[in-house]
Structure formats: C-alpha cells, structure tokens
KEGUDREN-582485 format. One record per residue (C-alpha): residue in three letters; z, x, y. Coordinates in steps of 0.1 Angstrom, whole numbers. Each point is the difference from the previous one (the first is absolute). Layout:
BEGIN
+------+-------+-------+-------+
: zado :    zz :    xx :    yy :
+------+-------+-------+-------+
:  ala :     Z :     X :     Y :
...
+------+-------+-------+-------+
// end
This chain:
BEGIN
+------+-------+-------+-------+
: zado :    zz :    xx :    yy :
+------+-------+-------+-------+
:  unk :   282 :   -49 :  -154 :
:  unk :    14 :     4 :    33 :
:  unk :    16 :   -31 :    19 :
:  unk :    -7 :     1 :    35 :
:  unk :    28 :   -19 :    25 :
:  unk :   -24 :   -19 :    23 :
:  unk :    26 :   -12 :    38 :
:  unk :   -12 :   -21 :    24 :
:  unk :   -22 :     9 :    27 :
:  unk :    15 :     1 :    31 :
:  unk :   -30 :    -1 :    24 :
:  unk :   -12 :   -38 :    11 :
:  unk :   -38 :    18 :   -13 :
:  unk :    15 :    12 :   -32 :
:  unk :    18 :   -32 :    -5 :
:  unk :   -32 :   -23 :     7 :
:  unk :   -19 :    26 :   -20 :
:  unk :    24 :    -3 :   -31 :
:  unk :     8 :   -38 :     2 :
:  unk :   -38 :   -10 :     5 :
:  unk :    -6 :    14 :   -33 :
:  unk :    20 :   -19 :   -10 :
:  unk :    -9 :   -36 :    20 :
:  unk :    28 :     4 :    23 :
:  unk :   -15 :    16 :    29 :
:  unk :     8 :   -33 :    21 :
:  unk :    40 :    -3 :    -5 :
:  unk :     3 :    37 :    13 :
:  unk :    -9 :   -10 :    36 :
:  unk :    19 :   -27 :    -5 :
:  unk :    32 :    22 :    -4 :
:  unk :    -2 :    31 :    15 :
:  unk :    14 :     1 :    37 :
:  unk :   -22 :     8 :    16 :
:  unk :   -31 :   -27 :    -4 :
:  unk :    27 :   -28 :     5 :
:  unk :   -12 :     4 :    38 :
:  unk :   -33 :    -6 :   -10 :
:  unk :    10 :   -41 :   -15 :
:  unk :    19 :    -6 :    35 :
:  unk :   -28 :    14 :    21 :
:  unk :   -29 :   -22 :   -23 :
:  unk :    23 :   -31 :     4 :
:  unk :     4 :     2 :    41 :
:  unk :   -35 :     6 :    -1 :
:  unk :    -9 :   -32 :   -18 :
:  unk :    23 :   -19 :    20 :
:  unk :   -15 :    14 :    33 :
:  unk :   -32 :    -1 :   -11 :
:  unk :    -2 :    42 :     7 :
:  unk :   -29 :    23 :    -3 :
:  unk :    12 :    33 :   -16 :
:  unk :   -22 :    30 :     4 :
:  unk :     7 :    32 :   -11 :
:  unk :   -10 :    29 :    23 :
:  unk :    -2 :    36 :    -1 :
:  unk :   -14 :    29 :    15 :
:  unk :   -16 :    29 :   -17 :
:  unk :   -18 :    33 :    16 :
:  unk :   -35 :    18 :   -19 :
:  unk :    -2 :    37 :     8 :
:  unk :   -40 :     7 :     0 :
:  unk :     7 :    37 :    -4 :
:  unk :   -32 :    13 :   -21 :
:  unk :    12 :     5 :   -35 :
:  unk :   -11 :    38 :   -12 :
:  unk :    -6 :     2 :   -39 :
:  unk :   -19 :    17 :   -22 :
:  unk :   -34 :    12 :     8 :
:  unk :   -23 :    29 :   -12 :
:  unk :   -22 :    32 :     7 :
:  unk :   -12 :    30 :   -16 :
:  unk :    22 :    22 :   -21 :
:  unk :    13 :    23 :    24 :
:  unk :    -4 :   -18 :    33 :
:  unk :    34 :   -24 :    11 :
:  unk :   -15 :   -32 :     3 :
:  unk :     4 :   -14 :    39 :
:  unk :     0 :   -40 :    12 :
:  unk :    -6 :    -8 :    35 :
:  unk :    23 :   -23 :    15 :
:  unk :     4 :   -10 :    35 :
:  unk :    40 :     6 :     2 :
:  unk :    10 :   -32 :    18 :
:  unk :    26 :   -22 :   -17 :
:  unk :    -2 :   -37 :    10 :
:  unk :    15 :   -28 :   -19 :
:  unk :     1 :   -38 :     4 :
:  unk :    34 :   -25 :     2 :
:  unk :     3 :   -30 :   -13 :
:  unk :    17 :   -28 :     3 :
:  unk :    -1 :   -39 :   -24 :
:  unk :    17 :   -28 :    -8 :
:  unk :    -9 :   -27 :   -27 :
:  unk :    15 :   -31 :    -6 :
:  unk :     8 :   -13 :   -36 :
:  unk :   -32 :   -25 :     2 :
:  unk :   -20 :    33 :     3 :
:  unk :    -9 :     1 :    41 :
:  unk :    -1 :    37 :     9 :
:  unk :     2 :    12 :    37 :
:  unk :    -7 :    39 :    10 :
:  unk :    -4 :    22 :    26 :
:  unk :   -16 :    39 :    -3 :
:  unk :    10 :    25 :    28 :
:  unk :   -11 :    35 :     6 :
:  unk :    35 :    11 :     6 :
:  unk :    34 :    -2 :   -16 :
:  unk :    18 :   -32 :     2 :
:  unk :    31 :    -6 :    24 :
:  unk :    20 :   -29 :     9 :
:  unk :   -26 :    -9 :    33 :
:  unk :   -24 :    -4 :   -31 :
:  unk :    21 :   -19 :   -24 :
:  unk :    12 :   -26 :    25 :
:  unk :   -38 :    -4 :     8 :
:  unk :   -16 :    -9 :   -33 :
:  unk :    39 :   -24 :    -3 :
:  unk :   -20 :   -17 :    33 :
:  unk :   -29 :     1 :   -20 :
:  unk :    13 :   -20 :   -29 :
:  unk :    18 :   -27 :    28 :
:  unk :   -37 :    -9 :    12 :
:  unk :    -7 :    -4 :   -34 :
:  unk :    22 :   -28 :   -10 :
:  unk :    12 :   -22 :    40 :
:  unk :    31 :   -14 :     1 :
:  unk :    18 :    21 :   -27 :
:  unk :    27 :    25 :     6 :
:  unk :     3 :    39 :   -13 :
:  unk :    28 :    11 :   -19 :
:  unk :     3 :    36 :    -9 :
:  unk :    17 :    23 :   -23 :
:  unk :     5 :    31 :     2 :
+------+-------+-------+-------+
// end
C-alpha cells in the first residue's frame, strides 16, 4: 500500500472545496485576506442602510454556429448562411434581496453606456448615492 502525502490547498476554491467536506467551509472566508473586505463593506452597509448590487457586463456573439450536417456519399454537404455576424451586450446588476436591473444593446459596451445604465439604477432607488469599484 502506497501512502499518499496530501498539503494544503492553496487556492481560496480548493480551500472552501477541501474544508467544506469537511464542515469548515465558513472559517475559510473568515481567514483568508482577501474576503476580510467583504465583513467591513456588509457592516458599513448595515450601518448606512446601503443597497449593494452587483453589476456586470457581458457581450453574445450570434455568429451562426456550423456543425455537422449530411448529403449523399460523394457530394460535400453545403449550409446556407447569411454571413453577417451580430451579437448583443449586456449589462445587470442585482441586489442581495434578489432585484435585478438590465439593459441589452446592439453594440459593444463603452463607458457612455456604463455610466448610463449607473443613471439608470439612481432613478431606481431617489435619494441614494453611487459608489463604484473598479
């Protein structure tokens, strides 16, 4: 029988993934470096009574997808396709309680576009202020 020398993960995933097995999914978040931001920014929140949404933007390429088709031994099978390429942005946010807001443009998304849908959230929710990261 072979002994295998099992280390410790070193990855925040690998660590959740091995400690969760194990019940102690939880106390790595509590420890590692990185999520200790995420206590501060919950406890201003609570204290400010902040909505947190998360955003992100995301573009679909609606390029025709060319697989496998068929016709007669000897022939080479053709598909018509129109040879546009169009695609769709997106952007969303969603708050913790679940609200989603989104917007879907026909072009790619620049900062004109981002700072629009930021409007968009501020009509959303009067009297609150934006704060931004990154």
């Amino acid at each position: 029988m072979v002994q295998v020398k099992t280390t410790q993960p070193c990855t925040v995933y690998s660590q959740l993934h091995f400690r969760g097995s194990r019940g102690e999914g939880n106390q790595v978040l509590e420890e590692h470096p990185q999520f200790a931001v995420v206590g501060a920014v919950r406890q201003s929140g609570q204290k400010y009574r902040a909505i947190l949404y998360f955003q992100d933007e995301s573009n679909v390429s609606l390029t025709a997808f060319l697989g496998k088709t068929w016709s007669p031994r000897g022939q080479t099978p053709r598909a018509r396709v129109t040879g546009k390429r169009g695609g769709v942005a997106a952007m969303s946010a969603i708050s913790k309680p679940g609200h989603l807001l989104f917007r879907l443009l026909e072009k790619r998304i620049a900062s004109v576009e981002v700072i629009d849908f930021l409007s968009q959230i501020l009509k959303h929710h009067p009297r609150r202020h934006l704060v931004g990261d990154r």
